[in-house]
N, C-alpha and C positions, 0 to 999 in steps of 0.2 A: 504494500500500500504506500505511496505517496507519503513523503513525509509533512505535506499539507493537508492531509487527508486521515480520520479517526471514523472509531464506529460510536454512535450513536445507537446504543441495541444493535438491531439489525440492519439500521440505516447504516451509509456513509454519509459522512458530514466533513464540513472545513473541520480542521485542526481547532480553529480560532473560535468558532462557532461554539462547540462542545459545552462547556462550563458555562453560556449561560443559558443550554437547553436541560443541562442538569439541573441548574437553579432556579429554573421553574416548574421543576418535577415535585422539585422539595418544598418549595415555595408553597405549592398546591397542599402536598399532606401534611404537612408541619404538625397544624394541631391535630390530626387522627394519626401520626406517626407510632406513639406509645401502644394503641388500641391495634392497631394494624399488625405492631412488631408479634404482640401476643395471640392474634387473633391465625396471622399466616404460619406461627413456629409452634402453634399449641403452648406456647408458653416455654418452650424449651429450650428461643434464646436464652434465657433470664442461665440456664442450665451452662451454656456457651461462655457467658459472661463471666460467670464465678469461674467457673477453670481459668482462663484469661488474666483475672484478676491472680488468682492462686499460681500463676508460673511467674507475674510479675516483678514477684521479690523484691516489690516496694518496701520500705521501712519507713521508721520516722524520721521525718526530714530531708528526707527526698524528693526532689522534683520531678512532677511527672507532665507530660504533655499527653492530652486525650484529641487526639487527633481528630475532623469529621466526628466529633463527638456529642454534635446532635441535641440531643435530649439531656443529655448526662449522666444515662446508669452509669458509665462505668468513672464518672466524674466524682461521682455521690461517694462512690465505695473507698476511691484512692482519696478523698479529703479524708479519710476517717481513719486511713494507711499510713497517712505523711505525719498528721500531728499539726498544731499550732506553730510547731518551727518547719515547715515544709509547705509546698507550694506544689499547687496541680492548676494548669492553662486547658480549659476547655478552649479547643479552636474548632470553627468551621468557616467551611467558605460560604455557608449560606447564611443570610441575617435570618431569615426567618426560623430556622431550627436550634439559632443560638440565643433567639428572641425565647423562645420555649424553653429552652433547657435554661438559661438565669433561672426566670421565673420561676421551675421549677425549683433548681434547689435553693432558692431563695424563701420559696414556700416551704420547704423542707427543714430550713433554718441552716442551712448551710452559706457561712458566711465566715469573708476573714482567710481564708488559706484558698479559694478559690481565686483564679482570672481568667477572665472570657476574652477572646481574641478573633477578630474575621482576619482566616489567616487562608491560603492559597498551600497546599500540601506540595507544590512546585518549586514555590519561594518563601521557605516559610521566614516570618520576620524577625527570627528569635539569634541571640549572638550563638557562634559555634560554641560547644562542648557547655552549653547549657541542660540537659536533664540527663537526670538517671534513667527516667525510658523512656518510653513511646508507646504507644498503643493506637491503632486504629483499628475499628470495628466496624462494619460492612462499609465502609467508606472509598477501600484503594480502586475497588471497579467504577466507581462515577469519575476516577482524577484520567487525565487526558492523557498524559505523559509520566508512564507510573516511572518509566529508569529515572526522569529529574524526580519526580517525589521522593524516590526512595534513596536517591545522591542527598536530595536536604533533608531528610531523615538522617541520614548517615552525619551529614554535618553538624546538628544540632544537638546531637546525642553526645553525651561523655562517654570517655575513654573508658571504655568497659562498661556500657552503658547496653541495656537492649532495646530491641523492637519487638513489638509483636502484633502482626496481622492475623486479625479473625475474619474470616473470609468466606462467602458461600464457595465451594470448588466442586472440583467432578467428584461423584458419587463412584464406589469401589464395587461396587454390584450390579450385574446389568437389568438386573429386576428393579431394580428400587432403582435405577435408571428412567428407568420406564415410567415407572410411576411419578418419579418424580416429575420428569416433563410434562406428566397429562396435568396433573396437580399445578403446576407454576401458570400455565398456558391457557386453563380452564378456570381453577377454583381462585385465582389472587387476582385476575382484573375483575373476576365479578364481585368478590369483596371488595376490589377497590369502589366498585361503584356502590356499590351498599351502603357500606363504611363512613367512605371518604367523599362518596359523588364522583369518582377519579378513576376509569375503569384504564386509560389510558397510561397514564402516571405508573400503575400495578404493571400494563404490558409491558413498559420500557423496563421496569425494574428486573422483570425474570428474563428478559434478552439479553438485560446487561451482566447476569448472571451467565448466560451461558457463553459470553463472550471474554469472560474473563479468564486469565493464564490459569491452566490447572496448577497440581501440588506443585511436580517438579518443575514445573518453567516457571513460577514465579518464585522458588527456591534459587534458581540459578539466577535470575534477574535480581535479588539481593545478595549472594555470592558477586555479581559483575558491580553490583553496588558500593562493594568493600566491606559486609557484612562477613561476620566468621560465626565459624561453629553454627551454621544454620541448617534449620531442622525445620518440621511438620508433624501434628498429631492431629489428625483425621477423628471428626466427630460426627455422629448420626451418620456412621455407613460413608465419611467422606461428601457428603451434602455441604458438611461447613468444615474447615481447617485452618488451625492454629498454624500461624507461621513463626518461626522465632530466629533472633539474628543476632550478634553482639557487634559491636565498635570495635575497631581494633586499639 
């Protein structure tokens, strides 16, 4: 493909175009995002989440970056990981999902060790060898240019610092293959219109799922990154994976 040229789902689209056809997707489900997350996983993100949180060997006083972080579960979890002397930067490139997620943990009472940042996963605005990790959660398949995302990942990260991409990927079974496609393609645009009013919004989502690197190509794309000791743990049958990466 054209280095001016990306996939939009199953569209092609300009390069340039990309991020702000995402950011009207999100735009759109912002407030039914939470309701949706739970509604398309049976709740089994939330299951995703805590493992994630549990490999990220946050401590206190640790800085974490929550990448595409949306809503902020896993914002919420790592304020309560770092402590009053530590710091977590909720970023997203979308205002309206980061409009939601303050609010949330704001409503939560979580305040004081949180910052919210509209930051671009390209170029992120943060000084190098700023956090202990990173974390992005189904975030990397909406970014345009994931080798630069995962270049300023790698940059921003401290020396010995990790990553960890939670990701939908290729399913390891060709039965729960199967099913899983009729499932994405069928039952989540019509929840989206149910849900959200947004039966559209839902189709781009499970395209953009299937268009994304499976385990091992987006394993080698943070190996070319300058990522070490990188690995993958495979959840729900390989439907979603843990990617994990250190700084050198």
């Amino acid at each position: 493909m054209p280095e001016d040229k990306t996939h939009f789902g199953y569209k092609t689209v300009d390069a340039d175009d990309k991020a702000g056809m995402v950011g009207e997707v999100f735009h759109s489900v912002a407030e039914k995002y939470d309701v949706m997350n739970d509604l398309m996983s049976f709740g089994i993100h939330r299951v995703w989440k805590r493992y994630t949180i549990e490999q990220s060997a946050v401590r206190p006083g640790h800085s974490v970056l929550d990448l595409a972080g949306g809503t902020g579960d896993l914002a919420a979890k790592f304020s309560r990981r770092v402590g009053a002397n530590g710091r977590v930067v909720l970023a997203d490139i979308n205002e309206s999902m980061l409009r939601v997620g303050r609010e949330r943990l704001t409503n939560m009472g979580i305040v004081g060790n949180v910052e919210y940042a509209l930051a671009d996963a390209e170029q992120l605005p943060f000084e190098s060898d700023s956090f202990d990790c990173i974390t992005i959660a189904f975030g990397l398949r909406n970014v345009t240019d994931k080798d630069r995302a995962l270049a300023s990942m790698n940059r921003v990260l401290k020396p010995g610092g990790r990553l960890l991409v939670l990701e939908f990927s290729k399913p390891v079974l060709p039965l729960l293959s199967k099913a899983y496609d009729a499932y994405s393609f069928t039952a989540l645009p019509f929840m989206g219109k149910l849900v959200a009013n947004d039966a559209q919004s839902y189709r781009y989502l499970a395209e953009s799922i299937r268009m994304h690197p499976d385990q091992e190509t987006l394993k080698a794309m943070m190996d070319d990154a300058g990522f070490f000791k990188t690995s993958y743990h495979n959840m729900t049958g390989g439907v979603v994976a843990l990617h994990k990466g250190f700084k050198v």
